[in-house]
Residue frames as a rotation matrix with the C-alpha (Angstrom) as fourth column:
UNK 1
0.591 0.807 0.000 0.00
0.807 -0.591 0.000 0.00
0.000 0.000 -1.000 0.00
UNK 2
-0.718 -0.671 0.186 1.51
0.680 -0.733 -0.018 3.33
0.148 0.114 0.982 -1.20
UNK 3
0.699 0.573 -0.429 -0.05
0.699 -0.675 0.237 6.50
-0.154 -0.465 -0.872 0.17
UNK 4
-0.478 -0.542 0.691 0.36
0.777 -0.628 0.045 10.17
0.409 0.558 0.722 -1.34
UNK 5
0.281 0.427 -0.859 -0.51
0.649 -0.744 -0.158 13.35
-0.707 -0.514 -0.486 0.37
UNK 6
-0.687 -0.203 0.697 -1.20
0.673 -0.540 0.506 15.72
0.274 0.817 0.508 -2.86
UNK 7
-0.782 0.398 -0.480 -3.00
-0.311 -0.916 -0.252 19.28
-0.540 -0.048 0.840 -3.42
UNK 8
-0.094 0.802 0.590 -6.47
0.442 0.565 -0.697 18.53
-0.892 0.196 -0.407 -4.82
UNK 9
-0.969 -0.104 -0.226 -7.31
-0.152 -0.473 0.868 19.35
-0.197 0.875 0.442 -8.43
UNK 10
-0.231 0.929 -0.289 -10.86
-0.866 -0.331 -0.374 19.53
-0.443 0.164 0.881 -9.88
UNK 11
-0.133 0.033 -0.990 -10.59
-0.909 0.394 0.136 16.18
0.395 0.919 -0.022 -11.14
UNK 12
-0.844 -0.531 -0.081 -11.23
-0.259 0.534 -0.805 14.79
0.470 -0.658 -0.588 -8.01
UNK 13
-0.637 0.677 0.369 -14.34
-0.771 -0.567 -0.290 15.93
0.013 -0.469 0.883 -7.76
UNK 14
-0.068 0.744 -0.665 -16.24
-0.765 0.389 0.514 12.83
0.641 0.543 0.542 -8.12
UNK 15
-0.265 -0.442 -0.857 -14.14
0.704 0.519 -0.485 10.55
0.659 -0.732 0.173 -5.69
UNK 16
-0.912 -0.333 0.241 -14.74
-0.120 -0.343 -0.931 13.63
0.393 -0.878 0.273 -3.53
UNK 17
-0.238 0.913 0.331 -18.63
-0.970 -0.206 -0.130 13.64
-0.050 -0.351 0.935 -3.63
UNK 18
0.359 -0.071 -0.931 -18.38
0.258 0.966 0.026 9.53
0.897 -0.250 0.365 -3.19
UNK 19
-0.441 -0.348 -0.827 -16.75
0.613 0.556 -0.561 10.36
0.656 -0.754 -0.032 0.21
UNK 20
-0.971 -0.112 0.210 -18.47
-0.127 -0.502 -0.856 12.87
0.201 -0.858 0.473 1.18
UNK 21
0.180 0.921 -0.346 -21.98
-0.814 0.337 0.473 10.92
0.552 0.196 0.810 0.54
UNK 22
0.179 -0.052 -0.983 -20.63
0.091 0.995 -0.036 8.10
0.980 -0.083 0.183 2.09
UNK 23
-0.673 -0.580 -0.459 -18.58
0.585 -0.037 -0.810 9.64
0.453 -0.813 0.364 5.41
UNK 24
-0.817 0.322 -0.479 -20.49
0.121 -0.716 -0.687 12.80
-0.564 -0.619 0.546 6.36
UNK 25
-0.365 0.929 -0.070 -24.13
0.736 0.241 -0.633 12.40
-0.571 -0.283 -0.771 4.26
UNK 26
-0.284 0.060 -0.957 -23.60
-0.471 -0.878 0.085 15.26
-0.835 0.475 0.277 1.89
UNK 27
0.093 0.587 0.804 -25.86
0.799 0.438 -0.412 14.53
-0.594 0.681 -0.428 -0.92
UNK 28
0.017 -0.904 -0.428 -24.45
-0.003 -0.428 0.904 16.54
-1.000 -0.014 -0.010 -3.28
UNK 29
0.984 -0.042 0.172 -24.86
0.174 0.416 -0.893 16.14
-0.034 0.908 0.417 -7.26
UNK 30
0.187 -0.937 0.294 -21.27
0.962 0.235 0.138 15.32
-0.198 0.257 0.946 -8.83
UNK 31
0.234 -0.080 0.969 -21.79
0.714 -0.662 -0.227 18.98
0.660 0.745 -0.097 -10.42
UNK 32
0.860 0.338 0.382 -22.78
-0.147 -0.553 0.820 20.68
0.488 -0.761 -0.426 -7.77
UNK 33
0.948 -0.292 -0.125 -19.56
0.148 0.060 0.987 19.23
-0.281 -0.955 0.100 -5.98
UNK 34
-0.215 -0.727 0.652 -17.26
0.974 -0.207 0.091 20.24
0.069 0.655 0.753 -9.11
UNK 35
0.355 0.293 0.888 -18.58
0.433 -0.893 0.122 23.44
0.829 0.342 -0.443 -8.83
UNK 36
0.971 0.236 0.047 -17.81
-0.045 -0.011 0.999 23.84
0.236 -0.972 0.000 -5.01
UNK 37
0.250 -0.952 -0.174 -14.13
0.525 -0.018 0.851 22.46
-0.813 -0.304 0.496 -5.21
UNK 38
0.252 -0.492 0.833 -13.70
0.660 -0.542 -0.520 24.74
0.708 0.681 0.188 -8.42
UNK 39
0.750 0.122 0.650 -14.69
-0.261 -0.849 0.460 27.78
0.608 -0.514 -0.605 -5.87
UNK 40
0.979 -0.185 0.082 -12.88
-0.051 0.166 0.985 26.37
-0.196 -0.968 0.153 -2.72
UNK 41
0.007 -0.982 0.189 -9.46
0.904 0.087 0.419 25.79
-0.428 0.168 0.888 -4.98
UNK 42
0.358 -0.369 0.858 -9.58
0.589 -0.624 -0.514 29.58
0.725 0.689 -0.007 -6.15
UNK 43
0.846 -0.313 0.433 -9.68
-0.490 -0.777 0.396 31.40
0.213 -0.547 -0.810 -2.93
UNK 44
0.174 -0.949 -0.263 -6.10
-0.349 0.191 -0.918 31.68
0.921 0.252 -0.298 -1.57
UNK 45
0.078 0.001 0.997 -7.12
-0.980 0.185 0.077 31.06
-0.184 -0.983 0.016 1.89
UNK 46
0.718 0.644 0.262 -8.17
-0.486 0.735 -0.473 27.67
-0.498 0.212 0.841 1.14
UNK 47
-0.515 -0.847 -0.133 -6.00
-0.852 0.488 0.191 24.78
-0.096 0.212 -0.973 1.08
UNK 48
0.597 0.782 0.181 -7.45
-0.715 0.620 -0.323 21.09
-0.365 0.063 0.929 0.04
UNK 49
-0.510 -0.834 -0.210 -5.55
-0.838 0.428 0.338 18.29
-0.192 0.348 -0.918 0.30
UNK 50
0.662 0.506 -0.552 -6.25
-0.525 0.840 0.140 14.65
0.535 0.197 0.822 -1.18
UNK 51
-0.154 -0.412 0.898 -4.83
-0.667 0.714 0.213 11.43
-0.729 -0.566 -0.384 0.08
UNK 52
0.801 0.295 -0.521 -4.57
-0.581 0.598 -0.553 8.53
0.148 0.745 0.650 -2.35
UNK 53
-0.195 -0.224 0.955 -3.84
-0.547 0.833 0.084 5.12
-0.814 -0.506 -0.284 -1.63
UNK 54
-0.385 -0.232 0.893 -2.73
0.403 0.829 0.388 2.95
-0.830 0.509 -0.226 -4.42
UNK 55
-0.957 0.235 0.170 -3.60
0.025 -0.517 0.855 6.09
0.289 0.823 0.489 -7.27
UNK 56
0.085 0.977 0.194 -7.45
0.691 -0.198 0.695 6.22
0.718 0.074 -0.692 -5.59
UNK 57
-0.425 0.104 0.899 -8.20
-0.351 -0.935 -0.057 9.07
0.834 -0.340 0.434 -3.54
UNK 58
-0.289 0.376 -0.881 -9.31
0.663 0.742 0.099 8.07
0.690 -0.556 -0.464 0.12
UNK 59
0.477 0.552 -0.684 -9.75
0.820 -0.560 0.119 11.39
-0.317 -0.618 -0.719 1.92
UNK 60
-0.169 -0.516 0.840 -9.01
0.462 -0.794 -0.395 14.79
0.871 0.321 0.373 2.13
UNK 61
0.036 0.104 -0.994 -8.71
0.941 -0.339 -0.002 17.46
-0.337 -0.935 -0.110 4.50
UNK 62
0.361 0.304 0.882 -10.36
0.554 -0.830 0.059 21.20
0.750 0.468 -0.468 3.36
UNK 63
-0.644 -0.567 -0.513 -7.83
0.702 -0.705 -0.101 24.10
-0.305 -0.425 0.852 5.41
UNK 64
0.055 0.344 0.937 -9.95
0.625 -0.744 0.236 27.79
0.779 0.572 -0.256 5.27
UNK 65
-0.891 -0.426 -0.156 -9.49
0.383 -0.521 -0.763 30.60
0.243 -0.740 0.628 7.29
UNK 66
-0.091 0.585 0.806 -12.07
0.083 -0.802 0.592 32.35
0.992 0.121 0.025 9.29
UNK 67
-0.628 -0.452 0.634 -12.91
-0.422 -0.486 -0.765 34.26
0.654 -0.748 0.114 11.89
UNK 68
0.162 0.833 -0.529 -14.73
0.480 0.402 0.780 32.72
0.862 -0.380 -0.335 15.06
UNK 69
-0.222 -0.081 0.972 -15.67
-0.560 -0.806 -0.195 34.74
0.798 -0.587 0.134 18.51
């Protein structure tokens, strides 16, 4: 088992909206979740790694600033 920690690309988007229907229940359309990591990989705050285990994507972890009080 080989495991890569990479920056996400928009071509992920499908594997992402397969885990995030599956882990956390977001029901998503595939578009709808290409459209989302298009947005989330322009802003510069916003960091989005993948994980990928044997060339498949297995998680990620979404980095964004903001402010909380």
């Amino acid at each position: 088992m080989k495991a890569l920690i990479r920056p996400a690309r928009l071509a992920d988007a499908q594997r992402l909206q397969s885990i995030n229907l599956a882990a956390l229940g977001y029901d998503f359309s595939p578009a709808d979740t290409a459209r989302r990591l298009q947005c989330a990989l322009a802003r510069p705050s916003d960091r989005l790694l993948v994980c990928e285990v044997d060339g498949r994507v297995e998680g990620y972890i979404h980095l964004a600033d903001y402010e909380a009080i």
